[in-house]
Every structure is written in structure tokens, then in C-alpha cells.
C-alpha positions as CSV (number, residue, x, y, z in Angstrom):
1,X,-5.3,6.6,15.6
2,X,-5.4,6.5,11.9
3,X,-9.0,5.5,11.6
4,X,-10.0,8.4,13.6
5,X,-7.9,10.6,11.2
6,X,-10.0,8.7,8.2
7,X,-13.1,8.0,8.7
8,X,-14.2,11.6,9.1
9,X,-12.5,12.2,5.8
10,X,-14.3,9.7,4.0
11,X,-17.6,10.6,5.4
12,X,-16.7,14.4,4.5
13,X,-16.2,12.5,0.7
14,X,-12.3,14.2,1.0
15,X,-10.0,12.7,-1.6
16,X,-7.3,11.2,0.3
17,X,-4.4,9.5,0.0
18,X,-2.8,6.7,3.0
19,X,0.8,5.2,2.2
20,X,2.9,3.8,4.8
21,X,5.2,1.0,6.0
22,X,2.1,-0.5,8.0
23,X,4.0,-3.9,9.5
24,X,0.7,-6.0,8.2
25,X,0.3,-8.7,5.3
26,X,-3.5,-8.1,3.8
27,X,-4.6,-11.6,5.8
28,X,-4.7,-9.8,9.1
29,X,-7.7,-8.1,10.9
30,X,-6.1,-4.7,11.2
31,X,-5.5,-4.8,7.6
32,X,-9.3,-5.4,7.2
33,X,-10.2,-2.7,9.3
34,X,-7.3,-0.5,8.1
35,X,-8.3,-0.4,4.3
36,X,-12.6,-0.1,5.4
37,X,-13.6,2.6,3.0
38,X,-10.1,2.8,1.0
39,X,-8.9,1.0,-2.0
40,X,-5.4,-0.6,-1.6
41,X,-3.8,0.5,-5.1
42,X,-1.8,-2.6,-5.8
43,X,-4.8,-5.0,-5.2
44,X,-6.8,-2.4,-7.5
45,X,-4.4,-1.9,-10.2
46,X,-1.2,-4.2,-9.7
47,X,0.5,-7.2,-11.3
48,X,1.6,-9.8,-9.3
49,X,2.0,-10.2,-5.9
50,X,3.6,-7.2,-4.6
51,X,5.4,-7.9,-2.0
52,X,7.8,-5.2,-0.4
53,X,9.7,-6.4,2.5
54,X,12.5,-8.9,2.9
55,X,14.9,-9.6,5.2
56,X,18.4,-8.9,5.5
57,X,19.7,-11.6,4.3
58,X,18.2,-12.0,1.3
59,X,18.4,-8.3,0.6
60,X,21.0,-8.7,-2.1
61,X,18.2,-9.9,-4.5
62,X,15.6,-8.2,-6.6
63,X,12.5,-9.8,-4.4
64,X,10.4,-9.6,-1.4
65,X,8.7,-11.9,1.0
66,X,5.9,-10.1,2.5
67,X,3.8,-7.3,1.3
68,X,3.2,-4.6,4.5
69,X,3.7,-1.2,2.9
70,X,0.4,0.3,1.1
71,X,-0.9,2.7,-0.6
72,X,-4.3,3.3,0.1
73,X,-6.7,5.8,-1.7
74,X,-10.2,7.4,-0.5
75,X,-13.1,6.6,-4.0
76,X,-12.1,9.7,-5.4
77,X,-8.4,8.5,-6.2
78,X,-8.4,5.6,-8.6
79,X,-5.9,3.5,-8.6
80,X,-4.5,3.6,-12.7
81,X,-1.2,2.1,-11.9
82,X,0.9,0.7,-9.1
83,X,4.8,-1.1,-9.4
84,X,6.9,-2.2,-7.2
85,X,10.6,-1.9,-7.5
86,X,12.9,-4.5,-5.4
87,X,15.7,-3.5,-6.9
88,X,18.6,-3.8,-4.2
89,X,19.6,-0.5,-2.7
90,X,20.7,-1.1,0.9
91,X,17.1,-0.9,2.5
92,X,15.0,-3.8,3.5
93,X,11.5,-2.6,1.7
94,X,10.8,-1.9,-2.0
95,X,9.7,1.2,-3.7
96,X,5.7,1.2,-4.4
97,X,4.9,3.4,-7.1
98,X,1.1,4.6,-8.3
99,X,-0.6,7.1,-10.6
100,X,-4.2,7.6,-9.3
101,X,-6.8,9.6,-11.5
102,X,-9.0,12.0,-9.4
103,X,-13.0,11.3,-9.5
């Protein structure tokens, strides 16, 4: 359902913006076809790994094991800037954080 919400965006040459909890690591096939014709911000414009889930048990630290939340940007948003914050705070993902520039 999501590509059918994209593609005709991208062939309309809309600026949009996709973020989500998506429950895939970037070495999966949906992930591939997920991001077709989108730039994932943190592999664009992030610093290390960028991972944004753990689990509970280990939520008491300031890291995370997998990375399955995006934010992913039509070529009209350019990724500038992403973070992400794994500061504890009761929640199991991390805070992703962005500043795109419009084309």
C-alpha cells in the first residue's frame, strides 16, 4: 500500500516526505523496494550506524541494535542532517531527527 501511495507522487515530481517505524533492517528486499525512488536520510546525511530499536532489556542504555525506523525523502527534499537520539526514555526506539533543504 505505501508504494501505490508513492510512486504516483514521485512521478508527479511531489516533494514528499516518508518516516515510519517500518520493522525492516536496510539488508532486506522490502527495504529495497521500499526506498525505489526515495533517499533514506541517515544513509544520505548521517554519522554512524543509526540504529533505533532495542530491546527491552537493554533499554536502560543509550544504544540500539537494529535500525527499522526511516525517514525517507522524494529528490526534492535533501537530506542536510539526520541524528539519532537513544537516550533512555521508557520506549524501545530512538528519536530520528532531520533537516532536509527543498530543491
Amino acid at each position: 500500500y505505501i508504494r501505490e501511495f508513492v510512486a504516483p507522487r514521485l512521478v508527479q515530481g511531489e516533494p514528499l516526505l516518508l518516516m515510519g517505524d517500518f520493522n525492516l533492517t536496510d539488508q532486506e528486499s522490502a527495504y529495497r523496494e521500499l526506498v525505489a525512488g526515495l533517499q533514506d536520510a541517515h544513509a544520505a546525511a548521517g554519522v554512524g550506524m543509526g540504529n533505533t530499536w532495542r530491546p527491552s532489556r537493554i533499554m536502560q542504555y543509550g544504544f540500539a541494535l537494529l535500525r527499522i525506523d526511516y525517514l525517507l525523502s522524494s529528490p526534492q527534499l535533501r537530506p542536510r542532517a539526520t541524528t539519532t537520539d537513544c537516550t533512555p526514555r521508557g520506549g524501545d526506539h530512538c528519536i530520528v531527527q532531520s533537516v532536509f533543504e527543498l530543491q
